[in-house]
C-alpha positions in Angstrom: -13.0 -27.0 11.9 -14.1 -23.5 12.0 -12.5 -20.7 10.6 -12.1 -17.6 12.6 -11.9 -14.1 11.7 -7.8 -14.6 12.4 -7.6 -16.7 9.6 -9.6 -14.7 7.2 -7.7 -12.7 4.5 -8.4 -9.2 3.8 -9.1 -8.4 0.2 -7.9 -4.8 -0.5 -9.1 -2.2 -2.7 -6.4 -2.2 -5.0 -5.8 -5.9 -4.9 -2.4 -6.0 -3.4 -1.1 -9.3 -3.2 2.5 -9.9 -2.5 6.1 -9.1 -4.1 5.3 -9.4 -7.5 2.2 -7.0 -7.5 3.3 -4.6 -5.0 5.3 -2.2 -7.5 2.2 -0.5 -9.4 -0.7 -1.1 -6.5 1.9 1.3 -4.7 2.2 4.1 -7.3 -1.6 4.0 -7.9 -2.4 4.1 -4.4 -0.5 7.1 -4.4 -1.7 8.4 -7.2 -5.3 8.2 -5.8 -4.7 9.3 -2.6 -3.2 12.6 -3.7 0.4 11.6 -2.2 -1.1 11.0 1.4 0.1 8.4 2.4 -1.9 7.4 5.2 -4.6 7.4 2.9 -2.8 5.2 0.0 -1.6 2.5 3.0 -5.5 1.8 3.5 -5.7 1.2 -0.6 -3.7 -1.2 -0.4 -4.7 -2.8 2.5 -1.1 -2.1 4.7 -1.7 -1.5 8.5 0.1 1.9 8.4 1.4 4.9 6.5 5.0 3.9 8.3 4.8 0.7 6.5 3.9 1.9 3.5 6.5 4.0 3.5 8.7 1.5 4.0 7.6 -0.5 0.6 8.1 2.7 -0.9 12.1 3.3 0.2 12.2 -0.5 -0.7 11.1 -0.3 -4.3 12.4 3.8 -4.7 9.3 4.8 -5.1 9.4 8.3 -4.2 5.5 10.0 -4.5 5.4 13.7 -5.8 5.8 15.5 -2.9 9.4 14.0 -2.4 10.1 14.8 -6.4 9.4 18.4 -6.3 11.2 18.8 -2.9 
């Protein structure tokens, strides 16, 4: 049985894997990315700055932008 490229997993840069890794892969990505968040959402592998947002709101993460109002 072959394996397509549908099956294949993406590794991402910062490694995120799931639930119990997502809290710090999101502040880094963040981080790095200068608060963009289009920018951090490709870090860490997510299809869109909409979902990462989401994660964010999830976890209230807020990045600095949001802070310093």
């Amino acid at each position: 049985m072959s394996c397509g490229s549908a099956h294949r997993r993406a590794i991402p840069r910062f490694g995120f894997d799931g639930p119990v890794a997502q809290l710090p892969y999101l502040s880094r990505a963040l981080e790095a990315s200068n608060g963009n968040k289009v920018e951090a959402a490709k870090l860490v592998g997510l299809p869109s700055y909409q979902t990462f947002t989401n994660w964010l709101a999830r976890y209230g993460i807020k990045n600095r932008k949001e802070e310093n109002g």
